[in-house]
C-alpha positions, -999 to +999 in steps of 0.1 A: -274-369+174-240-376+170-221-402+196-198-383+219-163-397+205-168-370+176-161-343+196-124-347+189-119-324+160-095-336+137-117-369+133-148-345+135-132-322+113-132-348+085-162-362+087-180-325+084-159-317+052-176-351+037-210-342+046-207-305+037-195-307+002-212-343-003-187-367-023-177-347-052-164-324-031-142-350-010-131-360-041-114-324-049-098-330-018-074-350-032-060-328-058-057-296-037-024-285-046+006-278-016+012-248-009+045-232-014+067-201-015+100-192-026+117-166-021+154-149-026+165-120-016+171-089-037+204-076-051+221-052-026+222-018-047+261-005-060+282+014-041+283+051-048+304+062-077+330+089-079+317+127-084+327+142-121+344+180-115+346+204-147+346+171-169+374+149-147+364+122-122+376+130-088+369+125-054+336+148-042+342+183-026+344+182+009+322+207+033+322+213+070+291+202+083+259+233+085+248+244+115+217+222+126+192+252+123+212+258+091+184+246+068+154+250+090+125+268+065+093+271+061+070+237+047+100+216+051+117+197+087+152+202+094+168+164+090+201+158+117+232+156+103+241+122+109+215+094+096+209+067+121+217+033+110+199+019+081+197+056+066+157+066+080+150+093+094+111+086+099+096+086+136+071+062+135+081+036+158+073-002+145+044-026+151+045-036+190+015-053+209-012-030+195-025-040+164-039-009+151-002+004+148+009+005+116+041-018+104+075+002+096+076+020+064+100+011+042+140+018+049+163+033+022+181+000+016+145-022+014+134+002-012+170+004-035+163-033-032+131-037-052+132-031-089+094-019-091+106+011-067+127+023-094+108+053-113+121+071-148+115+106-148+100+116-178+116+132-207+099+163-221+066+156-245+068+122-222+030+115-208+039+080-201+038+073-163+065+058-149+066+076-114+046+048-093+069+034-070+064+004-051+041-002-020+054-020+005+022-018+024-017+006+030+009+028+053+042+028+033+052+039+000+086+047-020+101+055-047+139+057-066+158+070-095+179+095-110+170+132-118+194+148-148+194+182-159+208+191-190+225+227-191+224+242-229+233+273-241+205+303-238+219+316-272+232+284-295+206+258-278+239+234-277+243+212-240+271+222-226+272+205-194+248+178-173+236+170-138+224+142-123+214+128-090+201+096-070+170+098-053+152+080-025+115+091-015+099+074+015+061+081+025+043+069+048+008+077+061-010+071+095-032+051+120-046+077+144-040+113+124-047+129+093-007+130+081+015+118+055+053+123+058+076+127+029+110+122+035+140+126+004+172+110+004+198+121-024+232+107-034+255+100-062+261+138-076+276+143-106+282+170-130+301+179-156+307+208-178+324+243-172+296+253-149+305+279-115+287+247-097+298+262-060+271+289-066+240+265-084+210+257-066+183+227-061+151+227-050+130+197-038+090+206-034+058+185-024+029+196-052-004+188-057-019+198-024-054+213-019-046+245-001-082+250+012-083+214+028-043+208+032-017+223+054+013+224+023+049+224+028+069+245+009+098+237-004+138+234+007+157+252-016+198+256-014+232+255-034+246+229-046+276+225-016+249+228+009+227+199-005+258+178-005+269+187+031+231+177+037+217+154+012+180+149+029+149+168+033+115+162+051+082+171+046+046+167+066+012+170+048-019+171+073-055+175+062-075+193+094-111+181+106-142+203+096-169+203+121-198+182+109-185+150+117-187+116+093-159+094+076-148+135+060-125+117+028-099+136+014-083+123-017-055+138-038-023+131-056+005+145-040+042+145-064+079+152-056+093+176-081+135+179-078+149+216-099+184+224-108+199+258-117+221+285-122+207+317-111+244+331-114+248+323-148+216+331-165+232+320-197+227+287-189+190+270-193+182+238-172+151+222-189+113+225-176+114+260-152+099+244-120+123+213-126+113+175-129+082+154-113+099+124-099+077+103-087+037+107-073+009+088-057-023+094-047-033+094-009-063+096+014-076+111+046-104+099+067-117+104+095-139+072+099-145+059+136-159+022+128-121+012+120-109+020+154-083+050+156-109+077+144-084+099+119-062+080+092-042+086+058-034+056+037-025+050+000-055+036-017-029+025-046-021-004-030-038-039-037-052-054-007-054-090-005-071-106+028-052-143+029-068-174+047-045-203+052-056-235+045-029-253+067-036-235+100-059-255+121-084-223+131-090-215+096-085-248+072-121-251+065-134-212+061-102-221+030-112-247+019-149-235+013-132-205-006-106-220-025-133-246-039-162-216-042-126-202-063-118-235-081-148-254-085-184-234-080-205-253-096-199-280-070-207-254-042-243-248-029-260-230-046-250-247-075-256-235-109-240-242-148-214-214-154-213-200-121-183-180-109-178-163-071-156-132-069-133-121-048-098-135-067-097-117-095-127-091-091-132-078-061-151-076-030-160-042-018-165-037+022-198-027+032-204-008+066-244-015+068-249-036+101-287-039+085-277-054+053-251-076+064-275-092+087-298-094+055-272-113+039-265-135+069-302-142+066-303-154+030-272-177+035-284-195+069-322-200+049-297-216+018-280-238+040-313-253+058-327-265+027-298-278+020-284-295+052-314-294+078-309-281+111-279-282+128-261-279+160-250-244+165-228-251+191-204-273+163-212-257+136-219-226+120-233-212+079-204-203+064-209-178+033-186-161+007-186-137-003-185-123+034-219-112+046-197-075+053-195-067+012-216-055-014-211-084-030-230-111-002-258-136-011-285-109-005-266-075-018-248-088-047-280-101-071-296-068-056-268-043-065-257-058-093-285-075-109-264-108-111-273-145-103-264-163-074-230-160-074-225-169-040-215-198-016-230-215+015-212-247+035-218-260+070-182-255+089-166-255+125-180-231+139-150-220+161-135-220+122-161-196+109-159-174+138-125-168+139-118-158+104-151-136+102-145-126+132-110-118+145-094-121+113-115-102+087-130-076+111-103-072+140-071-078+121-083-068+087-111-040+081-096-023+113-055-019+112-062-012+074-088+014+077-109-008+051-143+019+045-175+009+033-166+007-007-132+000-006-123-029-028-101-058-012-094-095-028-089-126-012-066-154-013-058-189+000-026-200+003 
């Protein structure tokens, strides 16, 4: 029985990490490496350059302003005329008290800031891809570069005059509704060439949508003056509910396609005939209600790391037992030559099974008796990792996978283990994310 002056947990704290990892493992402790981050901030993007007229540089042509209702079509949402500050038009509020609400998506100026935003569209022949974009987050996605046409003649095949624009995609999904929302920015027009280019048209489109299980915008389509007077469009893809019930997963690949032409000078020809894919990523519906908000779309591209810090006090030692199970398994229980534990650079994958997590919580509390005895549940508590919640626990992994033991157990506050199993991985992780049973997920110490 322990004396009572061990109740005051930094003391206690120390004295547990001993006797949990025996002295090979104190030993480690001393050449943990600090943690540390640096960070600078990004290069704001150029200013604007000057618009090229019939082959001179010039100040743009000046419109009046459309009607508001001016560009209101079918498949696409009328944007207003003046963009708020920071250039977004999207309506999702940001993160306030609730955390099942989504952070902000990305603004214009955060995405012209990040180089692995910038996509090259393709040239013809091209299967390269190069249209990716950058995810900021599971919510928010987006994606810059420049579009160019090249005008040649019909008869002689010779270029004769060239467009290009700057574009800005932002898309962001949803915590509570089967949507993704699309919204284009475009700048920097130029154009040269002995082109009528008061009378030539763009088009911007949303493709790849599954018409029997997708409501589909269209696309906004206008002349060249009116995009200018109105350089944004918006689109909203929703995937309706079936009856039937269950997680109903949607997945797809949705891409923004920009077009350029002269329809009143056929003589002209302007590259692919349904112009250029700009940028794409895939997407997902669900309509899963162990994650909280029962109806979500997210982008499964991005990488999803679950971070533990092993400086905070509530979570130091849940760290510690991973960065060591990372760093050093063959000094972790059960111990083994050549073992490794995954979850840093393969995967775990969350498992919705209350049955067979409990099956691995089994396994691991069984491991840590022979190891450690009994133990007083009100200090302490098994601590396991993988997390009992994946297919890769003590109990599922060797079944699923047909691999060894490739697991570790540790005796740790149990306040500690609570908290990051707990609040952390299930509340603040698996839940806000929309994490589903076989999505994979890494994990890191810092």
């Amino acid at each position: 029985m322990r004396p009572a002056t061990w109740t005051a947990r930094p003391e206690r704290k120390v004295l547990m990490r001993m006797r949990s990892v025996g002295l090979a493992g104190a030993l480690l402790l001393a050449f943990l490496p600090a943690a540390s981050a640096n960070a600078s901030p990004d290069d704001s993007p150029s200013a604007p350059h000057a618009f090229v007229e019939h082959g001179i540089r010039g100040k743009p042509l000046t419109f009046s302003s459309p009607d508001p209702n001016a560009f209101v079509e079918k498949g696409w949402r009328k944007a207003p005329a003046t963009l708020p500050p920071g250039g977004v038009l999207l309506g999702r509020p940001a993160a306030a008290d609730d955390p099942d609400e989504p952070p902000p998506p990305p603004t214009k100026e955060q995405c012209l800031n990040r180089p692995e935003a910038e996509v090259t569209p393709p040239e013809p022949g091209d299967e390269n891809d190069t249209l990716a974009g950058w995810y900021k987050d599971r919510y928010g996605w987006c994606a810059w570069g420049t579009m160019k046409a090249e005008g040649k003649d019909a008869e002689t095949g010779l270029e004769v005059a060239e467009f290009t624009v700057r574009f800005v995609i932002i898309g962001y999904g949803n915590n509570g509704a089967r949507q993704f929302d699309y919204n284009v920015y475009l700048d920097r027009f130029d154009y040269v060439g002995p082109i009528k280019w008061d009378l030539a048209t763009m088009s911007v489109r949303i493709s790849g949508c599954n018409e029997t299980t997708m409501d589909c915008p269209t696309t906004r389509h206008g002349t060249l003056p009116a995009w200018q007077a109105a350089p944004n469009a918006a689109f909203t893809v929703t995937s309706p509910e079936v009856s039937g019930g269950g997680e109903q997963i949607l997945s797809g690949d949705l891409q923004v396609a920009i077009d350029f032409a002269t329809p009143a000078e056929p003589e002209w020809v302007w590259g692919a005939p349904n112009g250029v894919t700009v940028a794409h990523t895939p997407i997902r519906y669900d309509s899963a209600t162990y994650v909280g908000r029962a109806r979500g779309a997210i982008f499964p591209a991005y990488r999803l790391t679950f971070v533990v810090d092993s400086i905070a006090d509530n979570q130091d030692e849940s760290a510690l037992h991973i960065k060591q199970a990372f760093e050093r398994p063959q000094l972790t229980w059960p111990s083994w030559q050549g073992k490794t534990v995954p979850g840093r650079t393969e995967p775990l994958t969350r498992m919705y099974n209350p049955a067979a997590n409990s099956s691995n919580r089994n396994k691991s509390e069984n491991m840590c008796r022979k190891i450690y005895g009994d133990w007083d549940s009100n200090l302490d508590n098994c601590d396991e990792f993988p997390f009992a919640s994946t297919y890769e626990g003590s109990k599922t992994g060797p079944d699923k996978y047909g691999w060894g033991e490739r697991y570790s157990v540790r005796l740790i506050d149990k306040t500690d283990n609570q908290y990051v199993g707990r609040q952390m991985l299930e509340t603040e992780f698996y839940r806000p994310l929309r994490v589903l049973d076989g999505d994979p997920f890494y994990v890191a110490v810092r």
